[in-house]
VMD Tcl script that draws the C-alpha trace (Angstrom):
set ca {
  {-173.22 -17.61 -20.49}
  {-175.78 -16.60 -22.99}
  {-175.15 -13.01 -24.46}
  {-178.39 -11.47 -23.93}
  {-177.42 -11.06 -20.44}
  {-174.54 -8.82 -21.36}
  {-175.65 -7.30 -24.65}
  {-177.69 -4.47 -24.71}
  {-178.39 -5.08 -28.72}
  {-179.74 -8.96 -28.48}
  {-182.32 -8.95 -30.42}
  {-184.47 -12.25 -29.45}
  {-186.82 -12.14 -32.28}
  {-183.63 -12.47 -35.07}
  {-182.27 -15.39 -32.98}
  {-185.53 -17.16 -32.81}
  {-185.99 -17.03 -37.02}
  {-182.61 -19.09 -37.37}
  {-183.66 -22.30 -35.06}
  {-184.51 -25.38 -36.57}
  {-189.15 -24.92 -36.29}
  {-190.14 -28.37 -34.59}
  {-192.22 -30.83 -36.23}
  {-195.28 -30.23 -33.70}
  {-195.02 -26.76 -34.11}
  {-194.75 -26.89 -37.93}
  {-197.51 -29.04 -38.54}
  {-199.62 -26.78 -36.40}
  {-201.20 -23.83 -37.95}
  {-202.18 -22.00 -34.80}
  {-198.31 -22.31 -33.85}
  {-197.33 -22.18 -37.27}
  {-199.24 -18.33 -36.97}
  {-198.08 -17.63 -33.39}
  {-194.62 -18.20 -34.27}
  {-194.95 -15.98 -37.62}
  {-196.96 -13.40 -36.13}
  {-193.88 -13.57 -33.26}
  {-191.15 -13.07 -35.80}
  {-193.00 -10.40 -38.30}
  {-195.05 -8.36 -36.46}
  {-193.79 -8.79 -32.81}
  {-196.84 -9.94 -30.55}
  {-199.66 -12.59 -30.94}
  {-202.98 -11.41 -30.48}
  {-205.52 -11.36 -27.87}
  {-207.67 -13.71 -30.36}
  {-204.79 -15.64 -31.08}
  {-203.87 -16.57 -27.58}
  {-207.35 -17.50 -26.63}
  {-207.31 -19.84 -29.36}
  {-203.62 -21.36 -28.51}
  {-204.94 -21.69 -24.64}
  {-208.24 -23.80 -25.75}
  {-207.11 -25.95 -28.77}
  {-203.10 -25.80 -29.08}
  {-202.00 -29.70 -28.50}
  {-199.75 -29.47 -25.05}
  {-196.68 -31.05 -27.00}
  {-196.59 -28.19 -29.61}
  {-197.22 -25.16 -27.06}
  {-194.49 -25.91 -24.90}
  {-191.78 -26.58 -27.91}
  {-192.88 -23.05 -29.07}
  {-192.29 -22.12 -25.51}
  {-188.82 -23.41 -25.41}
  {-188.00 -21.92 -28.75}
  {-188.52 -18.36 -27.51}
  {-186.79 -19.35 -23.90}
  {-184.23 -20.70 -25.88}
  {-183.49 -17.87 -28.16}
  {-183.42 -15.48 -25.20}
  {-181.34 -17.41 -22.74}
  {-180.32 -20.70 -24.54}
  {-180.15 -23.28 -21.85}
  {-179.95 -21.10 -18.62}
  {-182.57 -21.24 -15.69}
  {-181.89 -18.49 -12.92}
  {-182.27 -18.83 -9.57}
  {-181.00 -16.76 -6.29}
  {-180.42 -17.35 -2.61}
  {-182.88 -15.49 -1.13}
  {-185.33 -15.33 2.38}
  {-189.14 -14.55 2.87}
  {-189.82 -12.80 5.92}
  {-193.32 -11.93 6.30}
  {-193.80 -8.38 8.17}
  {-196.87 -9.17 9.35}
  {-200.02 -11.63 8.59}
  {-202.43 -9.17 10.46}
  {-204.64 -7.42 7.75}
  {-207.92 -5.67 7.52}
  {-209.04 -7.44 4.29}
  {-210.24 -10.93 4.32}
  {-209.56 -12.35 0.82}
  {-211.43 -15.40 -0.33}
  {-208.65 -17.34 -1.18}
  {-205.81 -16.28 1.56}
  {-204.87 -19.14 3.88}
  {-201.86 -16.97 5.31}
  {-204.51 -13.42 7.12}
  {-205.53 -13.38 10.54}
  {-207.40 -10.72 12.73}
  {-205.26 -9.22 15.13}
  {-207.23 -11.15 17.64}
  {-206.26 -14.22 16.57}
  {-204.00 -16.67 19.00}
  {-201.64 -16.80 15.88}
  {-201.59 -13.60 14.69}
  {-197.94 -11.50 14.52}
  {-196.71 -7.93 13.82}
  {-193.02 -8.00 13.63}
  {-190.79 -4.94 14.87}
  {-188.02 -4.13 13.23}
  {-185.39 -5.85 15.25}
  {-187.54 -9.18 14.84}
  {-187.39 -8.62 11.42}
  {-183.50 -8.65 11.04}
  {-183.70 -11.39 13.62}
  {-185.63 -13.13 11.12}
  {-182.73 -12.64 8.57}
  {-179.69 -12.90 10.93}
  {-178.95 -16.75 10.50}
  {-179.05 -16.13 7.01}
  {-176.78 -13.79 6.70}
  {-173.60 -13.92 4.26}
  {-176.07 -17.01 3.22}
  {-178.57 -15.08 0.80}
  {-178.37 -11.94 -1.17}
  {-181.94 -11.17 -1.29}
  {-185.13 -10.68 1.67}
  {-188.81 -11.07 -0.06}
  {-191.30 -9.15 2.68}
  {-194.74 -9.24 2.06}
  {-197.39 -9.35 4.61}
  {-201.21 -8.34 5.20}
  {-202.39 -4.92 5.60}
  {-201.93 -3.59 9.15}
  {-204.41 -1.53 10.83}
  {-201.90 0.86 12.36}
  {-198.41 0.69 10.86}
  {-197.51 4.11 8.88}
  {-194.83 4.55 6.36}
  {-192.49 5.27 9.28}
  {-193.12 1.52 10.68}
  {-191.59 0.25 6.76}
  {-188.81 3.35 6.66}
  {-187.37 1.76 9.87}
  {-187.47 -2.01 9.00}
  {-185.43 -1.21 5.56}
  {-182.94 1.28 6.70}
  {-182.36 -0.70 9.57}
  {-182.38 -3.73 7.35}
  {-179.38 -1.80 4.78}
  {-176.98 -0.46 7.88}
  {-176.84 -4.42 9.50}
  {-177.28 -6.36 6.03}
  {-176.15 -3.87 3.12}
  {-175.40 -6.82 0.68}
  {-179.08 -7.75 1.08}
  {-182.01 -6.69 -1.69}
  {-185.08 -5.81 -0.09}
  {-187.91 -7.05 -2.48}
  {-191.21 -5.69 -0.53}
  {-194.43 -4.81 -0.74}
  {-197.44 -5.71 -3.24}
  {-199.42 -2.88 -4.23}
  {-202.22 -3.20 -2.10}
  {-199.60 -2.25 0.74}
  {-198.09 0.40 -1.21}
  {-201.46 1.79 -0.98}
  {-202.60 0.98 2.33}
  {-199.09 2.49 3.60}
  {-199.64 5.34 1.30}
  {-203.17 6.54 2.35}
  {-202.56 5.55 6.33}
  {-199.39 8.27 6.20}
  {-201.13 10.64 3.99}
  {-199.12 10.45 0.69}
  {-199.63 9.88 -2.35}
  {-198.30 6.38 -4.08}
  {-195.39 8.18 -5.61}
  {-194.29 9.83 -2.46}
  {-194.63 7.14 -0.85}
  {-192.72 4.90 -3.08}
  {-190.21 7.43 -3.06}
  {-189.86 7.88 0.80}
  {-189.39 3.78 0.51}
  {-186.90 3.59 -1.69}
  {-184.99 6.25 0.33}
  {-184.81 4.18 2.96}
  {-183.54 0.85 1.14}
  {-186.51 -0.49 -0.56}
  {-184.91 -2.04 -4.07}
  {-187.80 -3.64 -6.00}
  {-191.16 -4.63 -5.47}
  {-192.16 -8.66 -6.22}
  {-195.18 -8.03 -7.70}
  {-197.78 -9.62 -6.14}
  {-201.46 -9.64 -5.72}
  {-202.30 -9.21 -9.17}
  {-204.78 -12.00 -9.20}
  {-206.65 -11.44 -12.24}
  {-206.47 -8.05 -13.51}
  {-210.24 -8.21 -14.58}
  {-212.36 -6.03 -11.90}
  {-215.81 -8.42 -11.79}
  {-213.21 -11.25 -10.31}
  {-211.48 -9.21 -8.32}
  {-214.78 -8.12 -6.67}
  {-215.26 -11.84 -5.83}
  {-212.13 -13.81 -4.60}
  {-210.40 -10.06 -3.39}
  {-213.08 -7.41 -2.68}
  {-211.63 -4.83 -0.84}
  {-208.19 -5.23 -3.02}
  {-207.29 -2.31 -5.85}
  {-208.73 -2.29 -8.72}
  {-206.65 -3.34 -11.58}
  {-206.21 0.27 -12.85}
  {-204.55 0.60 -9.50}
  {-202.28 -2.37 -9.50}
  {-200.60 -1.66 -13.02}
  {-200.60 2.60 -11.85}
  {-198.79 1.67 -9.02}
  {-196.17 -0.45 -10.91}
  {-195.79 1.89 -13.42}
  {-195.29 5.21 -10.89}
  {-192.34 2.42 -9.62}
  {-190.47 1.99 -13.09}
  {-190.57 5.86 -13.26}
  {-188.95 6.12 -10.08}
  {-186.50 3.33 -11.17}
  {-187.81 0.45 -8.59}
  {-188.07 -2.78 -11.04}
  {-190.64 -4.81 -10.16}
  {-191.91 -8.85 -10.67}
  {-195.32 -8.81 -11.87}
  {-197.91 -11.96 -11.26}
  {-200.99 -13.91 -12.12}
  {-203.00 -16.52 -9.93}
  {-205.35 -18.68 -11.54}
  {-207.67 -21.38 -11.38}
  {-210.04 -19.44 -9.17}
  {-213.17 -18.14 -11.11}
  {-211.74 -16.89 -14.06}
  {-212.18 -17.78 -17.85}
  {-209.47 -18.38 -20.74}
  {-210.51 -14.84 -21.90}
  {-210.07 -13.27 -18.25}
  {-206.29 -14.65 -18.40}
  {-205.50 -13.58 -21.45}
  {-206.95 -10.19 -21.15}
  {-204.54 -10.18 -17.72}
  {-201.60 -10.88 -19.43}
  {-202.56 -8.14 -22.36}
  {-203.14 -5.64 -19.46}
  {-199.51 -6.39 -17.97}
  {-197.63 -6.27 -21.67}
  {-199.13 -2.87 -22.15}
  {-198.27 -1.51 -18.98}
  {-194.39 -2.56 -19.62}
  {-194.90 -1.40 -23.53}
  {-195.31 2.03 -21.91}
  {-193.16 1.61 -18.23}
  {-190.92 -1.57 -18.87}
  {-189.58 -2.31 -15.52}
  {-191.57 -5.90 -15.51}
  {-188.47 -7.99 -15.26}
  {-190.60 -11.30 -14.50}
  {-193.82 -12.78 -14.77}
  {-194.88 -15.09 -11.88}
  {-197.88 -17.20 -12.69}
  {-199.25 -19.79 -9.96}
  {-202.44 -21.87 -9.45}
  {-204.63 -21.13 -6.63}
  {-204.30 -23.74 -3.91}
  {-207.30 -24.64 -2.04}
  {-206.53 -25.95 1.17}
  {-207.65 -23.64 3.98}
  {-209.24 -20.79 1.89}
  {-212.77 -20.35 1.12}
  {-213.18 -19.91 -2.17}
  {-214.75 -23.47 -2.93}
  {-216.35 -22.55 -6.21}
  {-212.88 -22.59 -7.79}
  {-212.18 -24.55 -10.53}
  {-208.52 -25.73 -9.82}
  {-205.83 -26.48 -12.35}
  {-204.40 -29.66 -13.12}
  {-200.28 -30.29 -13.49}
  {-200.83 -30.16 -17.28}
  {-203.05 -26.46 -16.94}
  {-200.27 -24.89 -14.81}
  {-197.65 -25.87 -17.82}
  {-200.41 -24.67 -20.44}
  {-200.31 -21.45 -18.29}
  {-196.59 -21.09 -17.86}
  {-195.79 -22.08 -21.80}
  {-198.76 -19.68 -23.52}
  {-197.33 -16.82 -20.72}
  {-193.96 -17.08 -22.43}
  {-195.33 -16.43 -25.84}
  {-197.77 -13.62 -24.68}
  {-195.56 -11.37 -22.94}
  {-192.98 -10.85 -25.44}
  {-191.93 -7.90 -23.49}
  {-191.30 -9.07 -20.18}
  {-187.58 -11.53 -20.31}
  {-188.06 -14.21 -17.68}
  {-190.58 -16.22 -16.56}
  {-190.84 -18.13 -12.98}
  {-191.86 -21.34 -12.33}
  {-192.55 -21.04 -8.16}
  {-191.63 -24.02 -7.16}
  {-192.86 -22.54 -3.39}
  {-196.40 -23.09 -4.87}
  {-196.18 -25.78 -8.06}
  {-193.60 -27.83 -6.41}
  {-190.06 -29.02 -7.68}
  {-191.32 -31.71 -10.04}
  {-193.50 -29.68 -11.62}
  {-191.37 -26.29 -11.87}
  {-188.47 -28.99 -13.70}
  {-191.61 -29.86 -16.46}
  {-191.73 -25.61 -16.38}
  {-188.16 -25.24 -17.15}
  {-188.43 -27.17 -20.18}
  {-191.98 -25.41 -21.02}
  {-190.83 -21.90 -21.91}
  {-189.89 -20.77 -17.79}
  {-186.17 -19.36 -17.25}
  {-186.30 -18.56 -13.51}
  {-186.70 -21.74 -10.11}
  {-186.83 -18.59 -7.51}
  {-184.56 -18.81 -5.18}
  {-183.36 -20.75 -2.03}
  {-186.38 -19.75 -0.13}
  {-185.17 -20.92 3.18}
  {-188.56 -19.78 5.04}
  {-192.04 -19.13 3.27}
  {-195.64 -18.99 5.08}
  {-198.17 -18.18 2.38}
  {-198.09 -20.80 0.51}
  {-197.44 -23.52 2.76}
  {-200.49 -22.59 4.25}
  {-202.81 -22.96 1.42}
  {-200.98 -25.98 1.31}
  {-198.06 -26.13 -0.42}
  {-195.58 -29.02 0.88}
  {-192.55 -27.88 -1.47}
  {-189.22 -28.05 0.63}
  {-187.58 -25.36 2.30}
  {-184.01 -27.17 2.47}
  {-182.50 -26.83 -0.77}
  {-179.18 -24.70 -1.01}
  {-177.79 -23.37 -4.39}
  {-176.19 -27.10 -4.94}
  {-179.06 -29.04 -4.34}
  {-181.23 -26.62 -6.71}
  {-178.53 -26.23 -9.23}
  {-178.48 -30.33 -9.55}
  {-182.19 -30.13 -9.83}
  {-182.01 -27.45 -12.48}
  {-179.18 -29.42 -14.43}
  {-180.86 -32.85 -13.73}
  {-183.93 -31.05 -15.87}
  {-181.40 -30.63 -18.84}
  {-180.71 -26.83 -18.03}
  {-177.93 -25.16 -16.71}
  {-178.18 -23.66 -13.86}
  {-176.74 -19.83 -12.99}
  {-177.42 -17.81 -9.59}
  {-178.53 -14.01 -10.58}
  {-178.56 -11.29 -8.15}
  {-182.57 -10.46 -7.22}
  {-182.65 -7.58 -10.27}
  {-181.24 -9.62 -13.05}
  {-178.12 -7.72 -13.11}
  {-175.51 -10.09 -12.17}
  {-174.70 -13.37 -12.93}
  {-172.89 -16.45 -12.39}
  {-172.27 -19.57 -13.38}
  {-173.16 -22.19 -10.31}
  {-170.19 -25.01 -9.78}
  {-172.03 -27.98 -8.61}
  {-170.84 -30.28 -6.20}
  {-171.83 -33.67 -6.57}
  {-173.52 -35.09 -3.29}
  {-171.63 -38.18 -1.57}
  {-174.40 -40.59 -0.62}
  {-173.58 -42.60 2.66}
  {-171.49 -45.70 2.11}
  {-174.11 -48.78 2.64}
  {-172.87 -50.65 5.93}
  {-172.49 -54.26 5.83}
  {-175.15 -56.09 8.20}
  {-173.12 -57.94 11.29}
  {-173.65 -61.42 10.48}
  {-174.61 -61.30 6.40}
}
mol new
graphics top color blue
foreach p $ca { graphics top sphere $p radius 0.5 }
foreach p [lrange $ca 0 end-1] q [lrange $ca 1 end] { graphics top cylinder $p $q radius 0.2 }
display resetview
């Protein structure tokens, strides 16, 4: 297992100076300068990252990538066995480019109480060692509604991490009890709340926000919020969608907002980038990003946030071919088992829900990676032991 998992001391930036420099990125000067500027001074720029997003060739950007994945992790790609339960998809915002919110008039709407939430996670139980719950903003639920499902969630499940809430709920749940976000977050935590998965980030650049999310926090908000968490100890995930609106400069300025935030809070423990998928939103203005944008996106993320040690490829929203391109693009981390997901199946996503730890461990090794299962805060590890899967024996046709 690679050592920076273990050692405190790993120093990533020494390790990377020793590889072998690939031919496309040493015949590059933009990734000749991003690698330098990596090495001696610690961070590429702003201006150098817009520049590496327009004009870097594909080939080059991703081997750069790798190198830094590679000099952090060598050949490991995380991944845990985990469960999304959504609380709720009731919510009083209506989001341009949410397929998943419904008014609570709606034949299809659903508030879960806390006994159908651990119903949710009962047949998955001594299966998974980690419940992702997100869900809209609900007109009425208090603090008390979220204090219940986790403690409740601890005493029947206490092997479980609870990774809940984006921070547009921490708020909501904060100003419907009364509190402010750190009391809040603290009450949570109390009560068995372990990290928080970071999304609704969007684009941390207000003007888009006030288009595709109006009603959302501001981005001030989103990285305060985060930050008040890593004081209180609760790591967080943090994320990006694109290919809405935005511009090359309105993605790189995100990921500069989110590498200052952990310069100053560093509880980021991984970046989540995914596309914006169009089916059953209305956002059709956006300009939607091809298979070769999202591993752009995923590669120049890896050499931006040099702060922030793994990056995700969601194979819930870019799919299992692409996220094994990803893996070998600068990403370190396939998610998890899933085993139930709503949002992004119904913007459209048609990724599969029926992979267990061997089948996504052979898909992680048949990439050329090797796979190991992590706990849902990066703490512990272990190497996965695949199984080869016996295909059928071929019957001989009567007669033939």
């Amino acid at each position: 297992m690679h050592r920076n998992l273990i050692d405190s001391e790993y120093n990533w930036r020494d390790e990377i100076s020793k590889l072998s420099i690939p031919i496309s990125v040493r015949n590059d000067t933009l990734l000749s300068e991003a690698l330098s500027d990596l090495i001696n001074e610690g961070r590429v720029s702003t201006e150098l990252g817009e520049e590496l997003h327009r004009k870097a060739p594909l080939p080059g950007l991703t081997s750069l990538a790798m190198m830094i994945k590679r000099s952090r992790f060598g050949d490991s790609v995380f991944f845990n066995e985990n469960l999304h339960v959504n609380t709720t998809n009731v919510c009083t915002l209506a989001c341009r480019f949410c397929a998943f919110r419904k008014g609570p008039r709606h034949g299809d709407a659903y508030s879960l109480s806390a006994e159908e939430f651990l119903a949710r996670i009962e047949p998955y139980e001594g299966k998974i060692d980690e419940v992702h719950a997100v869900g809209g903003l609900h007109p009425d639920w208090t603090i008390e509604h979220y204090s219940e499902i986790y403690r409740l969630s601890k005493e029947r499940f206490p092997r479980i991490s609870i990774k809940s809430l984006t921070a547009v709920e921490v708020k909501h749940i904060a100003a419907k009890s009364g509190l402010g976000i750190r009391e809040a977050l603290q009450t949570l935590s109390e009560s068995g709340l372990d990290s928080l998965p970071g999304g609704g980030a969007e684009i941390l650049v207000d003007t888009i926000r006030d288009r595709i999310c109006m009603g959302k926090e501001k981005s001030s908000e989103y990285l305060e919020i985060h930050g008040i968490a890593h004081e209180l100890g609760i790591p967080t995930n943090c994320t990006m969608l694109f290919g809405t609106i935005e511009s090359v400069e309105d993605r790189i300025t995100h990921l500069d907002k989110l590498r200052v935030q952990q310069d100053s809070s560093g509880g980021f423990q991984c970046f989540v980038p995914y596309p914006f998928l169009k089916d059953n939103t209305r956002l059709p203005e956006a300009r939607l990003s091809s298979g070769e944008e999202v591993i752009r996106v995923i590669a120049l993320s890896r050499i931006m946030l040099d702060n922030i040690p793994h990056i995700k490829a969601y194979r819930m929203n870019i799919g299992d071919h692409l996220a094994s391109i990803a893996i070998n693009s600068g990403a370190d981390d396939m998610d998890g088992t899933v085993g139930h997901e709503e949002i992004m199946h119904e913007a459209g996503s048609t990724t599969s829900l029926d992979l267990d730890s061997n089948k996504l461990g052979i898909l992680i090794e048949s990439a050329g990676q090797t796979p190991v299962k992590r706990d849902s805060t990066y703490t512990r590890f272990e190497d996965l032991q695949i199984e080869p899967i016996r295909e059928a024996p071929v019957l001989p046709i009567i007669g033939q």
